[in-house]
C-alpha positions in Angstrom: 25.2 121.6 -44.7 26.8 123.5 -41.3 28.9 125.7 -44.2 25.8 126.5 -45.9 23.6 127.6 -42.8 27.0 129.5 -41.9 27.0 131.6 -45.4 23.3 132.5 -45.4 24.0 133.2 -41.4 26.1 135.8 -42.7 23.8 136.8 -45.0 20.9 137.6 -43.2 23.4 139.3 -40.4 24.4 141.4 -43.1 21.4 142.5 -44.5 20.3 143.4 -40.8 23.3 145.6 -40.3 22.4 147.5 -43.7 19.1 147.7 -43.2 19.5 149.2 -39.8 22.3 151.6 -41.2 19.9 153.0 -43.8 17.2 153.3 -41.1 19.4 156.0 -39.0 21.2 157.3 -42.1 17.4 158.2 -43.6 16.5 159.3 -39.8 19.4 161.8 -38.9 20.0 163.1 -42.3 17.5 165.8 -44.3 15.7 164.7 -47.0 17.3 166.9 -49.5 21.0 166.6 -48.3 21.8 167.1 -51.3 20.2 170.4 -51.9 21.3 171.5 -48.5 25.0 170.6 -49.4 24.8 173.1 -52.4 22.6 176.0 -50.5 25.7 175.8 -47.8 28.3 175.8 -50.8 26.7 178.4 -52.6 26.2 180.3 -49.4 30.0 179.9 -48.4 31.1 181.1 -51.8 28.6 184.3 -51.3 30.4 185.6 -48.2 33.7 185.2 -49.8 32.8 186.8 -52.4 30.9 190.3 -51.2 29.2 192.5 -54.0 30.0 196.0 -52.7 29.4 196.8 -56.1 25.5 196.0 -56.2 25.1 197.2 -52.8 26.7 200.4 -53.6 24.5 201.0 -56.3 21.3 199.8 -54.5 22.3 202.4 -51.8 23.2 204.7 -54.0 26.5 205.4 -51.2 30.1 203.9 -50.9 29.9 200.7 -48.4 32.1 201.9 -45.4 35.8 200.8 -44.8 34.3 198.7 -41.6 31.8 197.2 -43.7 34.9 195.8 -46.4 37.0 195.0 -43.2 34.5 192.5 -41.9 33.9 190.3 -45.0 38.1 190.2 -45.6 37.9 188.4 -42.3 36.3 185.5 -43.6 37.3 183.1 -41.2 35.4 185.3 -38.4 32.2 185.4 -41.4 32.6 181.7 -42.0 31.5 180.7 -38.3 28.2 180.3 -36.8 26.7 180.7 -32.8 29.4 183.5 -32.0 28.3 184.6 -28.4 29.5 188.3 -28.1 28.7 191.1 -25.5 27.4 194.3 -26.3 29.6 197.0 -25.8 26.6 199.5 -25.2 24.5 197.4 -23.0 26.0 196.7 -19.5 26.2 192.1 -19.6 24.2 191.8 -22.6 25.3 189.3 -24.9 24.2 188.4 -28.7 24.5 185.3 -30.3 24.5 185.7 -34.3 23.6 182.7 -35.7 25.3 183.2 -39.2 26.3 185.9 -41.4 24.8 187.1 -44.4 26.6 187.9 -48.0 27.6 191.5 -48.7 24.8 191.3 -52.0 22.0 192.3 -53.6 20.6 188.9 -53.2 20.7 189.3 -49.5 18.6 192.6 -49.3 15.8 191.0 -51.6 15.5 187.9 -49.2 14.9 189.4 -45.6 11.8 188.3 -44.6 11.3 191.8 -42.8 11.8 195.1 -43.4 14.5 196.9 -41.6 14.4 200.2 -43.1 15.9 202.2 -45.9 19.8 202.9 -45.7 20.5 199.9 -43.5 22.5 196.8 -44.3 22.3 193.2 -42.2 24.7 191.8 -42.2 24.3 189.1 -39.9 21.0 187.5 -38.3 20.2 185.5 -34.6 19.3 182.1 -34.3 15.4 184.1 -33.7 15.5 186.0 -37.3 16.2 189.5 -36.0 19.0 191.0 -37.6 22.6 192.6 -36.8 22.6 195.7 -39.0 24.8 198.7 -40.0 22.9 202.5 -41.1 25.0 204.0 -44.0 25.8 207.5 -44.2 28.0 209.8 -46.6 30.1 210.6 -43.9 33.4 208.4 -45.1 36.0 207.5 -42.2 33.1 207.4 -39.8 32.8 204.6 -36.9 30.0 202.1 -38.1 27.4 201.5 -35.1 26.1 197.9 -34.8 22.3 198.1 -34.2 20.3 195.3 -33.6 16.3 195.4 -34.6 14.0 192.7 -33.0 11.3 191.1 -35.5 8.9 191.6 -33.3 7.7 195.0 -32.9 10.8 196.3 -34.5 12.7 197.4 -31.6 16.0 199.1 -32.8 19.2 199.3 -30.2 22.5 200.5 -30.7 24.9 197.8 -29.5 28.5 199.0 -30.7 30.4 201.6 -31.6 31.8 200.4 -34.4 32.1 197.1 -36.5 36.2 196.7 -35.7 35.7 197.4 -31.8 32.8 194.7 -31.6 34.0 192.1 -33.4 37.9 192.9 -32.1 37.0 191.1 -29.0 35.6 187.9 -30.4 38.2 185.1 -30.1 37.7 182.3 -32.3 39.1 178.8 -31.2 
């Protein structure tokens, strides 16, 4: 009688320990993980694989040598919450959040609009983006700007793509 009170003992303590696993597994996880999962994956694969070929044709212009530099250095494009300083604006420092795929795809899903001739290419854990103008002026530095959502505030925070992102050091 003891061994059978033992078994179902184990039983129930079992069932408890599941139960209670599924509870925070369900509570700490999103219900479409596995949707998520694929938007990352697809994501991932879109910044290692730019489209300089749609965005040259969207703008009509060569995409600059800064602009190809950046997305070769994918395991700088692969991180998230890089803290940098401005090197126009005396102890200002940015946080992008993520970057965003050199592609056509990426130009058709900003949810505002930053102007004509300019390509994000990374956004701020607030939605305002990290952007470079494009001009026919080949060999040219690349200013960083950054434009605010709200009320479209524009300010030049680099000189160039290669200086700016030089001095991040990733661990």
């Amino acid at each position: 009688m003891q061994t059978i009170f033992t078994i179902l003992g184990t039983i129930v303590v079992l069932l408890l320990v599941a139960g209670v696993a599924i509870m925070i597994r369900s509570r700490f996880s999103s219900p479409n993980g596995a949707d998520d999962r694929e938007d990352d994956r697809q994501l991932h694969d879109r910044l290692e694989h730019p489209k300089f070929d749609e965005l040259e044709q969207q703008f009509v212009s060569t995409m600059p040598g800064e602009l190809r530099w950046l997305y070769r250095q994918g395991h700088l494009v692969a991180k998230r919450n890089i803290r940098i300083m401005s090197e126009l604006q005396a102890e200002h420092e940015y946080e992008i959040d993520h970057f965003l795929p050199a592609d056509a795809r990426t130009l058709k899903e900003l949810w505002f609009d930053i102007g004509a001739r300019r390509f994000p290419f990374a956004v701020d854990g607030f939605g305002n983006y990290f952007f470079i103008e494009l001009h026919d002026r080949q060999g040219q530095p690349t200013t960083v700007f950054y434009i605010d959502h709200d009320g479209g505030d524009v300010r030049p925070i680099a000189q160039s793509l290669k200086s700016w992102f030089s001095s991040v050091h990733l661990s």
